[in-house]
C-alpha positions in Angstrom: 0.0 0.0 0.0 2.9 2.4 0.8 4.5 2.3 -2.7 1.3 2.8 -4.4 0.9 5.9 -2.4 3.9 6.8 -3.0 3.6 6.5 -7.1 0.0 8.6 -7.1 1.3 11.9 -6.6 4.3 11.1 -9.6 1.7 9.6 -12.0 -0.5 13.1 -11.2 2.1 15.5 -11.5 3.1 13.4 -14.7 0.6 15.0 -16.9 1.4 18.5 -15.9 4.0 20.9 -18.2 4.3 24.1 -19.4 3.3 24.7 -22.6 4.8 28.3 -24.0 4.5 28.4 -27.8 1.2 26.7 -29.0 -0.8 27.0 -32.4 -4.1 29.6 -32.3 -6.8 26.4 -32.0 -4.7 25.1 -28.8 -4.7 28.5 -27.5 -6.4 27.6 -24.0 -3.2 25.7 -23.2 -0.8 28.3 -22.7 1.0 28.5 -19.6 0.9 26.0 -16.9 -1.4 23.1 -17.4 -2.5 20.1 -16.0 -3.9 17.9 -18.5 -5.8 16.2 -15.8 -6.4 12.2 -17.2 -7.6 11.2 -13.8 -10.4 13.6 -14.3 -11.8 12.1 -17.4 -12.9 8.3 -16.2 -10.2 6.5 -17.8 -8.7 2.8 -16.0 -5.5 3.5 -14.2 -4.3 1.8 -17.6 -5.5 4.0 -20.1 -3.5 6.9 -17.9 -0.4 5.0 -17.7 -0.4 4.6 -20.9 -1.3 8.2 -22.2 1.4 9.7 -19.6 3.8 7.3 -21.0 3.1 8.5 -24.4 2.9 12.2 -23.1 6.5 11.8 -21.4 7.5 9.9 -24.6 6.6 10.2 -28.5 3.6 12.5 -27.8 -0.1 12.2 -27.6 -2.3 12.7 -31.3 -4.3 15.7 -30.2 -8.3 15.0 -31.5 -9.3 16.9 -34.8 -6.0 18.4 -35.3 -2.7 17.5 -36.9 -0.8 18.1 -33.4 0.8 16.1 -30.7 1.4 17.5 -27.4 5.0 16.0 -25.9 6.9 16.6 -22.8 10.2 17.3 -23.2 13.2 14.9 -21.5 13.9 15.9 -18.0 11.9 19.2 -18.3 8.5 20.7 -17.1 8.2 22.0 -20.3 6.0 20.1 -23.1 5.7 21.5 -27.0 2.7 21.0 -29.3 4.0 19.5 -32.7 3.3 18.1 -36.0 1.6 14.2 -35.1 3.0 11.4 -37.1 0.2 9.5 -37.1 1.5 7.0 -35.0 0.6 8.6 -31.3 -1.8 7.9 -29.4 -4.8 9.9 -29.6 -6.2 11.8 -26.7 -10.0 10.8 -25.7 -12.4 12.9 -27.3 -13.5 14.5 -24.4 -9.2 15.7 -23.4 -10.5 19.1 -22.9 -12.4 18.7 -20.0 -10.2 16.9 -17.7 -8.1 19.8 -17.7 -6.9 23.3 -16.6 -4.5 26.0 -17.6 -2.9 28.7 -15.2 -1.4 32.1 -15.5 -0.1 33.7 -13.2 -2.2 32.6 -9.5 -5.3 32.8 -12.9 -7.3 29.8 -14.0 -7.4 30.7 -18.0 -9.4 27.6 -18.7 -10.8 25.0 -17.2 -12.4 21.8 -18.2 -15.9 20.9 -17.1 -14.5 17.4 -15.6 -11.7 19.4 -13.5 -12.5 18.4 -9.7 -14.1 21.0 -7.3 -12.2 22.0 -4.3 -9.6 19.2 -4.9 -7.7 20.6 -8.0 -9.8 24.4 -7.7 -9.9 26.7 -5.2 -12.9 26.0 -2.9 -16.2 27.6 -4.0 -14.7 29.0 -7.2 -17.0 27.5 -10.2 -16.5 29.5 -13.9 -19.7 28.1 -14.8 -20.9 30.9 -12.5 -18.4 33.6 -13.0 -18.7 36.3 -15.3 -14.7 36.9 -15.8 -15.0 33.0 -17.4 -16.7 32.1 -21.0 -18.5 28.4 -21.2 -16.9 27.4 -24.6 -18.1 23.9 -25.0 -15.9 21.9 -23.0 -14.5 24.3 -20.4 -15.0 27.6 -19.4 -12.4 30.2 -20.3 -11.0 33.4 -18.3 -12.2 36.8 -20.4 
């Protein structure tokens, strides 16, 4: 039990990077972002496997010709051109996630956990600085 508590907090802190340069449609992601697998229903599996890909080769981002990738030894991650041979993010990626700015949520998924990952009592569904915009709610 001890050394599976001790591999949660890697495996959630393994989907997290900084994204700096990112193409207009992936936007949302600039900053700091926690891509947030665990919040989108997937078998520990499925997680392990997109991390893996994530910390690897890159994960096929949905609808677009992009991977997201993570570099080597770095918090940073850069959105490239997908060879086709990633694996592809579920459809619903978008909403197990959030970006910050700053101490400023700039988007956030509709699947990101309530005072666990977010502030407590803060909900953008509700807030008129954030933007509902189909998956997620974005700062405006």
């Amino acid at each position: 039990m001890g050394r599976f508590r001790e591999f949660l907090p890697l495996m959630e802190m393994a989907d997290w990077a900084v994204f700096q340069q990112v193409p207009p449609e992936l936007a949302f992601l600039q900053g700091d972002v926690d891509l947030g697998f665990e919040n989108l229903g997937l078998t520990l599996q499925q997680q392990q496997t997109l991390i893996t890909a994530f910390q690897g080769k890159g994960v096929a981002v949905p609808g677009t010709t992009h991977k997201l990738r993570k570099l080597p030894n770095r918090t940073l991650a850069i959105v490239e051109p997908a060879t086709g041979q990633e694996p592809v993010l579920p459809a619903d990626w978008k909403q197990g996630l959030y970006t910050l700015t700053g101490n400023t949520f700039t988007y956030v998924g509709k699947k990101v956990r309530r005072n666990d990952q977010l502030p407590p009592n803060f909900e953008p569904a509700t807030d008129p600085n954030y933007k509902d915009v189909g998956d997620g709610h974005v700062k405006i």
